[in-house]
ZAMARGU-4260 file (C-alpha; in steps of 0.2 Angstrom, whole numbers, plus 5000, padded with zeros to 4 digits):
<rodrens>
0) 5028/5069/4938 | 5024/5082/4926 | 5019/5099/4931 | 5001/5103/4935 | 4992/5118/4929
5) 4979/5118/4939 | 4971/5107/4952 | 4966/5090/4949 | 4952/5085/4957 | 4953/5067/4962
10) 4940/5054/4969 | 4945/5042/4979 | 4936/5027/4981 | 4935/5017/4996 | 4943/4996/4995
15) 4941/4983/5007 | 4954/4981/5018 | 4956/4965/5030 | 4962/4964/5049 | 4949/4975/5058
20) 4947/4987/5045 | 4927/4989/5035 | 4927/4978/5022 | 4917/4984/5007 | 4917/4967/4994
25) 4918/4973/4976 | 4903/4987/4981 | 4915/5000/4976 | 4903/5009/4964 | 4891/5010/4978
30) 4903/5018/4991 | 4905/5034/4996 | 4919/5046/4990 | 4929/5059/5000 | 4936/5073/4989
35) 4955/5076/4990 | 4965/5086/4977 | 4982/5085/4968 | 4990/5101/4971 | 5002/5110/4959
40) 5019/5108/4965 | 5034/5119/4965 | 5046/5108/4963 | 5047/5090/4953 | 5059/5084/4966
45) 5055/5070/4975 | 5046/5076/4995 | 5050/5066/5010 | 5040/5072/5024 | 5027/5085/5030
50) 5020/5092/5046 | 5008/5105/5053 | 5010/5123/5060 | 5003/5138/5064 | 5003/5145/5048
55) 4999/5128/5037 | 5007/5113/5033 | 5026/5112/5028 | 5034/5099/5018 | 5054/5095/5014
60) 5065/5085/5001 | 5077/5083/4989 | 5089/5097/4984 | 5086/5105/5000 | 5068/5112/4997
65) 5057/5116/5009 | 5038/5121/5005 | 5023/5129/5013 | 5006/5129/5009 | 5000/5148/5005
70) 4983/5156/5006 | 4983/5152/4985 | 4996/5137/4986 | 5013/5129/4986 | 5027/5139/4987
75) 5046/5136/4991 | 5051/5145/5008 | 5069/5139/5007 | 5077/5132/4991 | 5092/5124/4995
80) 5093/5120/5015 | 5099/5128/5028 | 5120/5126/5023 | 5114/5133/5004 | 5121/5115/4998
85) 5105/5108/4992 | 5106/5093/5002 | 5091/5080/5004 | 5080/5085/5019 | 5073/5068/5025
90) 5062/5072/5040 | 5054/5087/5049 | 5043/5091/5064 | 5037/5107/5072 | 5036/5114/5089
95) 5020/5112/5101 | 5014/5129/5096 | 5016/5126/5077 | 5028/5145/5076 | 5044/5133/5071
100) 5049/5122/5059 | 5064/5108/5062 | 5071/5099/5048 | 5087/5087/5045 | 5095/5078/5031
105) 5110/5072/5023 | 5127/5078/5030 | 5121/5082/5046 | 5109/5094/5040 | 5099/5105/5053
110) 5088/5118/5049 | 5073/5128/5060 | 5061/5141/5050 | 5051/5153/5062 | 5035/5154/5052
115) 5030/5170/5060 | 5045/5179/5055 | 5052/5167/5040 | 5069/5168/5047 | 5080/5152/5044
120) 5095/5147/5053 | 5106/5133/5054 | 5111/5120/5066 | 5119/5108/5054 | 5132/5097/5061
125) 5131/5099/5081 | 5144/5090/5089 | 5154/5089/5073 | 5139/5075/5068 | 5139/5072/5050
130) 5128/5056/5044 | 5113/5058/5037 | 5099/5061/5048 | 5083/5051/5045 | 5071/5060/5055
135) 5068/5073/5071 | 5056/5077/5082 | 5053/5094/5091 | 5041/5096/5111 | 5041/5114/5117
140) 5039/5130/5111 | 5047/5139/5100 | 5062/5149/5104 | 5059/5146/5123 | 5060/5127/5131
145) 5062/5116/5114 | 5068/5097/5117 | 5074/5091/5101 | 5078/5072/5097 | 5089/5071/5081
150) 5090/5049/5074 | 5103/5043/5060 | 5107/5030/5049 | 5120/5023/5060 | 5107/5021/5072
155) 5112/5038/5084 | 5101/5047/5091 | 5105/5065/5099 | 5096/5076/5111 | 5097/5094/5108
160) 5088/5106/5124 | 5086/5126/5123 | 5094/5136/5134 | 5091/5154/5141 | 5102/5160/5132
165) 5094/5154/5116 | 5107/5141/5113 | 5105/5122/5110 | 5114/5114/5122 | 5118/5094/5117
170) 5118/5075/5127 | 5129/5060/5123 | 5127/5053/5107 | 5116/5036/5113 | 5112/5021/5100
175) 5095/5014/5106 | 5096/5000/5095 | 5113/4996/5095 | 5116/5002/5079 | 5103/4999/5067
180) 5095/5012/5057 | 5081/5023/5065 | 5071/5029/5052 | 5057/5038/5065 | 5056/5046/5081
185) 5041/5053/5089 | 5037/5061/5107 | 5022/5064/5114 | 5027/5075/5130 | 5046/5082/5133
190) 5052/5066/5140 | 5044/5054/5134 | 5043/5045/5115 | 5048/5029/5105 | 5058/5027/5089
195) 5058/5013/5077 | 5073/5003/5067 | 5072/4994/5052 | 5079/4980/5064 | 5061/4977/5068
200) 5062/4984/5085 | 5053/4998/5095 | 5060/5008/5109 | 5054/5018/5122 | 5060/5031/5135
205) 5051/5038/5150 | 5066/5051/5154 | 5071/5063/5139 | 5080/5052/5131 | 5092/5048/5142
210) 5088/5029/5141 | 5077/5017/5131 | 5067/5000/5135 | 5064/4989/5118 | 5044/4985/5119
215) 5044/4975/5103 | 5043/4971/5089 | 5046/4951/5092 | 5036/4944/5077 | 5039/4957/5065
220) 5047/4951/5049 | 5045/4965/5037 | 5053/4984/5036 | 5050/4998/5048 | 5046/5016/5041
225) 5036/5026/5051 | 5030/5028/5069 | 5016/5041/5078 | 5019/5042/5094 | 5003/5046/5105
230) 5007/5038/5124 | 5013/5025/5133 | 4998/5014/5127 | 4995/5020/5109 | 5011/5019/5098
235) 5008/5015/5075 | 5022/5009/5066 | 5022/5008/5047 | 5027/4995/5041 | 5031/4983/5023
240) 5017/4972/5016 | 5003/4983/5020 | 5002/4984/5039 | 5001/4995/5053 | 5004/4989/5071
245) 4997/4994/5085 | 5003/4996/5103 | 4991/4995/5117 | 5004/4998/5133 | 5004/4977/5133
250) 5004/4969/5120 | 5006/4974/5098 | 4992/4969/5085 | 4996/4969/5068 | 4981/4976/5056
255) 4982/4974/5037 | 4976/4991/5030 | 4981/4986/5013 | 4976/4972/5001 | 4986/4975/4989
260) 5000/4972/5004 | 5009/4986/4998 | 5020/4995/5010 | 5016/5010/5023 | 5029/5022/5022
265) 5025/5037/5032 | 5010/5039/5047 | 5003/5052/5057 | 4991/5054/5071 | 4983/5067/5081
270) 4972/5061/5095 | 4957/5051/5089 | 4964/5055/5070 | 4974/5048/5060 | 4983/5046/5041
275) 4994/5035/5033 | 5001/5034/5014 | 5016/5023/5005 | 5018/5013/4990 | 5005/5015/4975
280) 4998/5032/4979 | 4987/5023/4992 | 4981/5033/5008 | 4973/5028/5021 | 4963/5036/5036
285) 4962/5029/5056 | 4942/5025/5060 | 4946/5020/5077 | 4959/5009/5087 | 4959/4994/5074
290) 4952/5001/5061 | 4960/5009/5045 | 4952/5014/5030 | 4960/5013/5011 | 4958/5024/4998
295) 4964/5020/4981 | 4971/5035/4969 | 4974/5036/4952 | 4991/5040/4956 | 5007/5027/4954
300) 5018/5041/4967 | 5028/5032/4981 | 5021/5045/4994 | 5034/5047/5008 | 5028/5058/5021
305) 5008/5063/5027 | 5003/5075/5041 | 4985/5080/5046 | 4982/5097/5048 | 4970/5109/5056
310) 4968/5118/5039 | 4973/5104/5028 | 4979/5087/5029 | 4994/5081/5016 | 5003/5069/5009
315) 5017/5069/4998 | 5032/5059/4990 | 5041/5057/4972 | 5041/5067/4960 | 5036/5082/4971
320) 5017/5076/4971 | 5005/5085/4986 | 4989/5078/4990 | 4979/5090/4999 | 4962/5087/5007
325) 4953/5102/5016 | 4950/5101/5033 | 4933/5107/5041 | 4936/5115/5058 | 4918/5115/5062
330) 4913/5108/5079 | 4906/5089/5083 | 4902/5081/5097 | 4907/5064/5090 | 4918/5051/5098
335) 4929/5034/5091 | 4926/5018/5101 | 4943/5027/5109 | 4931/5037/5118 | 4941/5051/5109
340) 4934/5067/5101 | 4933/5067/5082 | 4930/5082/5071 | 4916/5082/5058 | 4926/5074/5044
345) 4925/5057/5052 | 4917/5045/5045 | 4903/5035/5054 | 4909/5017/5048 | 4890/5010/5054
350) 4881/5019/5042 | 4891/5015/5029 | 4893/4997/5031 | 4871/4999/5031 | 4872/5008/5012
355) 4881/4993/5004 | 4869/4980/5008 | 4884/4966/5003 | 4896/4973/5016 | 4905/4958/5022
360) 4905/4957/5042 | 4919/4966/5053 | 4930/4956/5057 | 4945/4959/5071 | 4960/4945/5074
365) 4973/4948/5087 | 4991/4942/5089 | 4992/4933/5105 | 5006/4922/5112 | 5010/4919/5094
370) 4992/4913/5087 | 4980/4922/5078 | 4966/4924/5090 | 4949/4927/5080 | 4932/4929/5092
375) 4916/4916/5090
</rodrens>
């Protein structure tokens, strides 16, 4: 994409979108419109991934560059990765209390930032490991008790674990799919997590990594991108043809957040919250268990990675485009049908199904022993 010169604002407008998601009809002009903004970018190199921290959000890619949103924008923290070979950065995370940021890529490449100190060091190529890794995830604090799961194209995954000392010390290399590509990995205590392949499976371990129990996915026929994972019964994969399944602890339901059936690359949760982005430009916002809501941009950007953030939440992909929306921090005593706190940003789905007087009806199918299930 060109370079910005300033902020575009953007509306996005809410589409219909089928499988348990609000569905609006051709009422668009009558919909309400949340505000997000396309941010000038430091670089025109295509961005992979983003996360929160303590001091903002982060985002990495190609040539090595990793960016962090300022108090008066986007600026490049480190410009060619942590070996100063400019290799891609595919993946990052950060640790529980947001002070560090972990980051892999091509060659091996392993990189953490301390945001307090913006000190870099490098960890590229533990255990001699070169392949490209696809993505990380970090549990602990920073500098003191971090457990760090590493995944690769060749379907490895490696579990680094802080020592006193300061030191990583490594496991085994283990293959949790047997060898297929693991494009995602995400914990949700020390121990416990699931990754995804692009064999159309799900894994999940209960003990650090150690081993791994496939939970699905049996009737999955498209690619795998993404996963959030948020316990034992709620795990989001991002998948091709516009759908995001979900995990329940028993059994998975698909829900197609997308009618255009374009694909979801990257997802993110955060309790009761949620974002997803992929092909199009197109984002898209958790309402509750089964429900996702679309929003179309004027953008054509493959977006590749999205975070949701206590000061913003991103999302960003080719060409170096950012999406930013900012987050309000206020209080609410609102809850989904989770149960779950929300923040004030969400949005209350009844009252706007009751402003467009041609809302169709909600309606919610499950997948169950191999038939579509849809209630009477």
């Amino acid at each position: 994409m060109s370079e910005q010169t300033r902020r575009d604002v953007l509306q996005f407008a809410t589409a219909s979108v089928a499988t348990g998601v609000l569905a609006l009809g051709s009422a668009a002009a009558q919909t309400n419109e949340t505000e997000w903004q396309q941010a000038e970018s430091p670089t025109g190199k295509a961005l992979n991934d983003a996360v929160d921290t303590a001091a903002g959000p982060f985002a990495v890619g190609a040539d090595g560059n990793v960016l962090a949103r300022r108090e008066d924008g986007w600026q490049t923290v480190v410009a060619y990765g942590p070996q100063a070979r400019s290799r891609r950065l595919t993946g990052v995370d950060a640790t529980d209390d947001g002070r560090a940021v972990w980051f892999v890529g091509g060659s091996g490449v392993i990189g953490e930032y301390d945001v307090e100190t913006q000190t870099l060091t490098n960890y590229s190529a533990p255990n001699g490991k070169t392949s490209t890794w696809e993505d990380c995830t970090v549990r602990g604090r920073a500098g003191e008790n971090e457990r760090l799961y590493f995944v690769n194209g060749s379907g490895e995954l490696l579990v680094g674990i802080r020592q006193d000392s300061g030191a990583i010390e490594y496991a085994e290399v283990i293959k949790p799919g047997g060898g297929s590509t693991i494009p995602a990995i995400d914990c949700h205590s020390q121990d416990a997590g699931h990754v995804c392949s692009t064999s159309q499976f799900v894994a999940e371990t209960v003990d650090g990594g150690e081993t791994w129990e496939q939970i699905g996915i049996d009737f999955a026929g498209g690619a795998f991108f993404d996963l959030a994972s948020q316990g034992e019964r709620d795990v989001n994969v991002a998948a091709g043809s516009g759908i995001v399944y979900r995990y329940d602890g028993f059994r998975w339901t698909p829900h197609v957040v997308d009618d255009a059936r374009r694909a979801v690359r990257a997802i993110d949760r955060d309790g009761a919250d949620g974002l997803a982005a992929g092909n199009g430009g197109a984002l898209y916002e958790r309402q509750s268990a089964g429900q996702w809501r679309q929003y179309e941009t004027e953008l054509e950007s493959k977006l590749e990675g999205v975070a949701t953030g206590s000061s913003y939440d991103v999302a960003v992909g080719d060409g170096g485009t950012i999406l930013e929306r900012a987050v309000d921090s206020g209080d609410s005593d609102d809850s989904d049908s989770d149960g779950n706190e929300t923040n004030s940003t969400a949005v209350d789905t009844t009252a706007l199904a009751l402003d467009v007087p041609d809302a169709e009806p909600l309606t919610v199918e499950r997948y169950v022993e191999g038939e579509w299930i849809t209630p009477t």
